[in-house]
Legacy VTK file of the C-alpha trace (Angstrom):
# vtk DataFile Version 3.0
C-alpha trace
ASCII
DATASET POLYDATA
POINTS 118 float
-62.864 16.202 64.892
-65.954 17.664 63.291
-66.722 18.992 66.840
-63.397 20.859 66.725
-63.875 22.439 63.424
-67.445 23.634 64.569
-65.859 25.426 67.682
-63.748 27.725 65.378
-65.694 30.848 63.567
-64.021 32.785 61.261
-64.674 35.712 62.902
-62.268 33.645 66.036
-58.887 35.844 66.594
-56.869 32.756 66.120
-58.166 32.172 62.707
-58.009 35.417 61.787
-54.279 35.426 62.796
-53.199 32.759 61.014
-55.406 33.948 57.791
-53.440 37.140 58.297
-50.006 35.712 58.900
-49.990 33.436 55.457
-51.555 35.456 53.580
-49.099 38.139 54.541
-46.013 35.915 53.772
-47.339 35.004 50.682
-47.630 38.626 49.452
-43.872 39.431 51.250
-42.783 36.062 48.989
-43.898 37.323 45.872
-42.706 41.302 46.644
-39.472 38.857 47.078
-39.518 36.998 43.764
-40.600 39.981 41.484
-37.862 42.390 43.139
-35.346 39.366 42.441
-36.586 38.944 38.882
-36.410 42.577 38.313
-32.570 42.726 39.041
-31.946 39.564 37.283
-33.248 40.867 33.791
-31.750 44.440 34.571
-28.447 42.190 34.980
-28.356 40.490 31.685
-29.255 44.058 29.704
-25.880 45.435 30.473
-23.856 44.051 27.572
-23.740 46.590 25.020
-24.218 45.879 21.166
-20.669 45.770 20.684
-19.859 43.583 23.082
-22.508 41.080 22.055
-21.555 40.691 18.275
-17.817 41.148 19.190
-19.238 37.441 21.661
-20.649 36.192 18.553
-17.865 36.578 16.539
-15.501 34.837 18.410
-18.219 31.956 18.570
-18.429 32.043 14.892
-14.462 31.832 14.114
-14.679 28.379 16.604
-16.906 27.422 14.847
-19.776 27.208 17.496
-22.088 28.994 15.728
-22.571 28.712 11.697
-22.303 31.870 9.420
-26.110 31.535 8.854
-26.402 32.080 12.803
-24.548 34.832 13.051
-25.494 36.487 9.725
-29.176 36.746 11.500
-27.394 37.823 14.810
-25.314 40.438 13.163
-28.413 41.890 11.052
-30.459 42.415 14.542
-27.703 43.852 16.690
-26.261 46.281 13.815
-28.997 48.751 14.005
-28.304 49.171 17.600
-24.729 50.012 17.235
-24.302 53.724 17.599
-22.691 54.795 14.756
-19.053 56.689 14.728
-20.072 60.273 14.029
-18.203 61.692 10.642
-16.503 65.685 10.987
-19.128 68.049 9.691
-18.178 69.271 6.531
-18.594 73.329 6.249
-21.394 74.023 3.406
-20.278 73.653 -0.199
-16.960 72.397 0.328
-15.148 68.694 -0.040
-13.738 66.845 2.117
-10.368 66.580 3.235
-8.577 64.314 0.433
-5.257 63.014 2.187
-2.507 61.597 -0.354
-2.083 57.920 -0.074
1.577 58.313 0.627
2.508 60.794 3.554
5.675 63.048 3.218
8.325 61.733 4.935
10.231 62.804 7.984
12.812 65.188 7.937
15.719 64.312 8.109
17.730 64.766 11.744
19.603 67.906 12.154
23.376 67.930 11.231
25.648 66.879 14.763
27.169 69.854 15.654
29.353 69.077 18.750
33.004 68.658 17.902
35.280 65.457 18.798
37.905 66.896 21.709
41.317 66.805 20.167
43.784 63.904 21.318
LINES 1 119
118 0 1 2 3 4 5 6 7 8 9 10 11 12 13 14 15 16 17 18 19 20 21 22 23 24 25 26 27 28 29 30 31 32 33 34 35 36 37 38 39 40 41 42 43 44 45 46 47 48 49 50 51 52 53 54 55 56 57 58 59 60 61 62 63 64 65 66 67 68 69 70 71 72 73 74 75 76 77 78 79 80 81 82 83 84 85 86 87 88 89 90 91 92 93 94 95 96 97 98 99 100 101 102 103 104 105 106 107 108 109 110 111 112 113 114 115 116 117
C-alpha cells in the first residue's frame, strides 16, 4: 500500500484531476447554498409592516400571544408604517371644520305622471 501511495506525485494528472474535480464541486455547492439562502431571506422580507402587526393582532385577540408581547411588537413595527399623508393646508388658513351632523337629503321630486282615467 505504501508502495502505491509513493507511485503517485502530486504533480500526476490523475491527482491533479481529482484535486480539481472536488475542489470544484465544493465551490459549485456552496455558489448553491448561498444563492439558495439569498432567496430564502429575500422571501420572508416581503410582508409589509401592516401585514405583520395586522398577524400579530389576530394572535393577540386568541390569545397566543400576551399584550406584553405584542405591546413590544407593535412599538418596533409602528415606526415602519408609512404614515397616511394629511391635505396640505394653504398658508395661514384652518382646516376644513365639517359639522358633526350632515344636511340631509332632499327630498324626491313631486310624481308628476298622471293615473289614466277608468
Amino acid at each position: 500500500m505504501a508502495a502505491c501511495w509513493a507511485a503517485l506525485s502530486f504533480l500526476d494528472p490523475r491527482v491533479l484531476t481529482v484535486t480539481a474535480l472536488l475542489s470544484g464541486s465544493l465551490l459549485a455547492g456552496a455558489l448553491i447554498i448561498a444563492m439558495v439562502d439569498r432567496w430564502r431571506k429575500r422571501q420572508t422580507n416581503f410582508a409589509q409592516p401592516h401585514e405583520q402587526l395586522a398577524s400579530f393582532r389576530v394572535l393577540y385577540e386568541r390569545g397566543e400571544m400576551s399584550e406584553e408581547e405584542y405591546q413590544r411588537v407593535r412599538a418596533r413595527l409602528t415606526p415602519k408604517l408609512k404614515p397616511t399623508p394629511a391635505a396640505p393646508t394653504p398658508t395661514g388658513a384652518a382646516p376644513e371644520s365639517r359639522p358633526e351632523n350632515p344636511p340631509a337629503a332632499p327630498p324626491p321630486p313631486p310624481d308628476t305622471r298622471s293615473e289614466p282615467s277608468v
